[in-house]
C-alpha positions as protocol buffer text, in pm:
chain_id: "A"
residue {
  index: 1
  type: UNK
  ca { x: 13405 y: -4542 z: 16784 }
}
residue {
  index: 2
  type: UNK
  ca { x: 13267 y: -4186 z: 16937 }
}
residue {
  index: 3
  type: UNK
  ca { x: 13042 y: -4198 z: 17221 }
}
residue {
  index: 4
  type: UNK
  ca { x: 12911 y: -3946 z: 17449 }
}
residue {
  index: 5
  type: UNK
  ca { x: 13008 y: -3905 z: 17809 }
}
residue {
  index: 6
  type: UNK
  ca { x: 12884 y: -3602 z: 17966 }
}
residue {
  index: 7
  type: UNK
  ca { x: 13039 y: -3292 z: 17784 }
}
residue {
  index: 8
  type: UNK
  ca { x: 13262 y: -3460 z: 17614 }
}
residue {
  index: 9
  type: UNK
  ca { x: 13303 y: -3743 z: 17316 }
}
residue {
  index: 10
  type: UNK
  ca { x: 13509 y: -4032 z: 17378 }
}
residue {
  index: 11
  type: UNK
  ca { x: 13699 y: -4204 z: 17103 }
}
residue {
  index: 12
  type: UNK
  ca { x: 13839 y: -4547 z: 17164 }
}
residue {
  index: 13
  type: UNK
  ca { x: 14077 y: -4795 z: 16985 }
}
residue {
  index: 14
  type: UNK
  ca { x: 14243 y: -4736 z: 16710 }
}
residue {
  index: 15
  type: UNK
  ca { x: 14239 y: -4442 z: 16485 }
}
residue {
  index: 16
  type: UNK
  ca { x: 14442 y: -4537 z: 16171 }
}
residue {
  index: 17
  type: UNK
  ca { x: 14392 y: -4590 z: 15778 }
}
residue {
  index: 18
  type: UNK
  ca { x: 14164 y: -4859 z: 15824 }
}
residue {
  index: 19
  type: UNK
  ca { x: 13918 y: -4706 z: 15978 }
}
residue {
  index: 20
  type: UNK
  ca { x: 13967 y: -4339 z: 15932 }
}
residue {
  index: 21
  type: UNK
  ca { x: 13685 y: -4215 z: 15708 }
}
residue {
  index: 22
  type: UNK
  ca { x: 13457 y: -4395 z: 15919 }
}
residue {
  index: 23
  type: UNK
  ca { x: 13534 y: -4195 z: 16218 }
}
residue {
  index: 24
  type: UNK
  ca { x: 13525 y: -3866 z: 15969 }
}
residue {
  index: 25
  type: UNK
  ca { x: 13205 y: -3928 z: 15870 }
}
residue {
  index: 26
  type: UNK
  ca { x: 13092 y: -4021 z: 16235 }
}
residue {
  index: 27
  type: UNK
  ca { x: 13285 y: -3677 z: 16341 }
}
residue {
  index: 28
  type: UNK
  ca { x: 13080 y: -3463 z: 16180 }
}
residue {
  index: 29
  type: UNK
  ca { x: 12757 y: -3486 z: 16430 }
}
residue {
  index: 30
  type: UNK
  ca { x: 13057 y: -3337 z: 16649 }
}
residue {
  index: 31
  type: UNK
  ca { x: 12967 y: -3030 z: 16551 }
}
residue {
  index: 32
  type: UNK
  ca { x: 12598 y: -3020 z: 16614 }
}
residue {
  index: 33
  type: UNK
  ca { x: 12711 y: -2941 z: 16932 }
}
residue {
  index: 34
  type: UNK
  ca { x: 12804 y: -2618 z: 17106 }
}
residue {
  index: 35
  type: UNK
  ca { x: 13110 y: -2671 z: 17275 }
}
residue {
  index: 36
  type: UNK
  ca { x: 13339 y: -2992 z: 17096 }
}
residue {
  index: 37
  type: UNK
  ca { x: 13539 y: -3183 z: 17404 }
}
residue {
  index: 38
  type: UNK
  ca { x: 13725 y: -3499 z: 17229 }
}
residue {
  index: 39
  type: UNK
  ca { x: 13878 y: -3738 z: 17486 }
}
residue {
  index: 40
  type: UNK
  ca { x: 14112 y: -3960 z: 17322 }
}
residue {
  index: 41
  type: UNK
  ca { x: 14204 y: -4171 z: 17669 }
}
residue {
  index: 42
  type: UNK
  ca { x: 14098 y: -4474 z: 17485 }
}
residue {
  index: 43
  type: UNK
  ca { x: 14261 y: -4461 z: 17177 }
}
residue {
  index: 44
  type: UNK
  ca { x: 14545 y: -4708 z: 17167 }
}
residue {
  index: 45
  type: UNK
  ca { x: 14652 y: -4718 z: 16836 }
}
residue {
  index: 46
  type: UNK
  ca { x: 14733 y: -4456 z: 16577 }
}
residue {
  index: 47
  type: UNK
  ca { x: 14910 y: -4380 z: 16249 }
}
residue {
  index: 48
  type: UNK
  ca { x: 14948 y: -4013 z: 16040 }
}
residue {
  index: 49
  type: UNK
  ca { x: 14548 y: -4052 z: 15962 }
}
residue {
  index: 50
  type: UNK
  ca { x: 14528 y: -3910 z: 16339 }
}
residue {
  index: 51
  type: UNK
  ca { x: 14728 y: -3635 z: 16290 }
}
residue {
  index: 52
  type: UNK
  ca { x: 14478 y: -3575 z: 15973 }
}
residue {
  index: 53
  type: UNK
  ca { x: 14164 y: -3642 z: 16160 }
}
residue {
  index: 54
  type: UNK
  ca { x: 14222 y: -3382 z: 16469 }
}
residue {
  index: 55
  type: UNK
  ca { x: 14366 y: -3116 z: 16203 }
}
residue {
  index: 56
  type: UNK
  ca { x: 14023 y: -3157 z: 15997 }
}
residue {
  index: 57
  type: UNK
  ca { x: 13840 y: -3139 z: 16258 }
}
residue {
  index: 58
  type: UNK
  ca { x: 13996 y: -2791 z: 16388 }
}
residue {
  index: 59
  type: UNK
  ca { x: 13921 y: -2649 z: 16009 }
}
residue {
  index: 60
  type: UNK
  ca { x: 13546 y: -2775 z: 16060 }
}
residue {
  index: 61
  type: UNK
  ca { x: 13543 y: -2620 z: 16367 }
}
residue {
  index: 62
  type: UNK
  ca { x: 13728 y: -2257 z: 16279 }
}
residue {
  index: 63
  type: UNK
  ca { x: 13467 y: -2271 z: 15955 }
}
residue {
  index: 64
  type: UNK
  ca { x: 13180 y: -2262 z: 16209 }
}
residue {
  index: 65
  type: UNK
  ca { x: 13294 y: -2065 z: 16486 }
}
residue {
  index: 66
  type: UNK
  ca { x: 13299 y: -2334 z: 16702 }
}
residue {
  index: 67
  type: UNK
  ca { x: 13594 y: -2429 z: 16999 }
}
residue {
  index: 68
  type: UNK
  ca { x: 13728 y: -2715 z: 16984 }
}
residue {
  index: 69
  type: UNK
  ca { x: 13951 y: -2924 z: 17279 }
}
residue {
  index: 70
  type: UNK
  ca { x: 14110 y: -3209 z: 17251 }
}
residue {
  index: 71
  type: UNK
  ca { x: 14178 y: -3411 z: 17604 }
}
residue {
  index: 72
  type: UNK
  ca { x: 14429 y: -3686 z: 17683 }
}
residue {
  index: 73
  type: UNK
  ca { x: 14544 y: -3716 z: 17383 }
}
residue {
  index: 74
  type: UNK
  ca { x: 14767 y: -4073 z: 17397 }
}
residue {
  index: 75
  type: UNK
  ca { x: 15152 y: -4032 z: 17388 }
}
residue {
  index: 76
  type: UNK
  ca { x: 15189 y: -4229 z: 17061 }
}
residue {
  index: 77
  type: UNK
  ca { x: 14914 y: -3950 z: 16916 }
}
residue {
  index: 78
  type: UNK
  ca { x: 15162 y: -3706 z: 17059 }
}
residue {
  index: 79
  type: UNK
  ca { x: 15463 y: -3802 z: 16933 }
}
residue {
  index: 80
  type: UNK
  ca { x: 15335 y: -3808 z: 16591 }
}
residue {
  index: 81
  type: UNK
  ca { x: 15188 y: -3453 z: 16640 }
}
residue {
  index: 82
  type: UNK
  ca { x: 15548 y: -3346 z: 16756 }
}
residue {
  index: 83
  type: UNK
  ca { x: 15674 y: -3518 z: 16454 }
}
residue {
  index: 84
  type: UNK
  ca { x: 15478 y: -3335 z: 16149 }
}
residue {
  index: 85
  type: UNK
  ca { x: 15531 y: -2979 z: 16376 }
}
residue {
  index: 86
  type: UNK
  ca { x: 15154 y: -2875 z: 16454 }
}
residue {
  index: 87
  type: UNK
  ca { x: 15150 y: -2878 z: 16844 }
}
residue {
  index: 88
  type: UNK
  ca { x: 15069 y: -2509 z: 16852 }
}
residue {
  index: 89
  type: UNK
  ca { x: 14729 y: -2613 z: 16583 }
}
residue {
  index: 90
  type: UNK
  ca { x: 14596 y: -2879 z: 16811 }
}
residue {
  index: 91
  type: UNK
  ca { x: 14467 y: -2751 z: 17153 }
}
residue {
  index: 92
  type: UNK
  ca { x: 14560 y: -3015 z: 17388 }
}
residue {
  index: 93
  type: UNK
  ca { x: 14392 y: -2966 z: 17769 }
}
């Protein structure tokens, strides 16, 4: 589900209920990291455990310190964003 390309992690698929504690757990070695670069180019599907997902990870990463970017995020991911009112809380490059 994550992978590593460079600077930055990839997540592809789908990021809904289903699988969404998987790719929590899986998030965490995110933050072994100095700098966290998400790409989200690949994700195709999503429901409101998204939303949930990038928001928990910008806690994690205000807890530690840590920046946090989130790139090409998919226009269904957007819409939802749009839709629960946190655009300004999820830094989208």
């Amino acid at each position: 589900m994550i992978s590593k390309n460079g600077e930055r992690f990839v997540l592809k698929g789908s990021i809904t209920m289903d699988n969404a504690r998987a790719i929590m757990e899986e998030g965490e070695s995110l933050f072994n990291h100095e700098d966290v670069k998400v790409d989200l180019a690949g994700v195709e599907e999503v429901d409101s455990s998204a939303v949930s997902i990038l928001l928990q990870w910008m806690r994690e990463a205000q807890l530690r310190n840590q920046p946090i970017l989130f790139f090409n995020l998919p226009e269904n991911l957007k819409s939802l964003i749009a839709l629960y009112g946190v655009e300004e809380m999820i830094p989208n490059q």
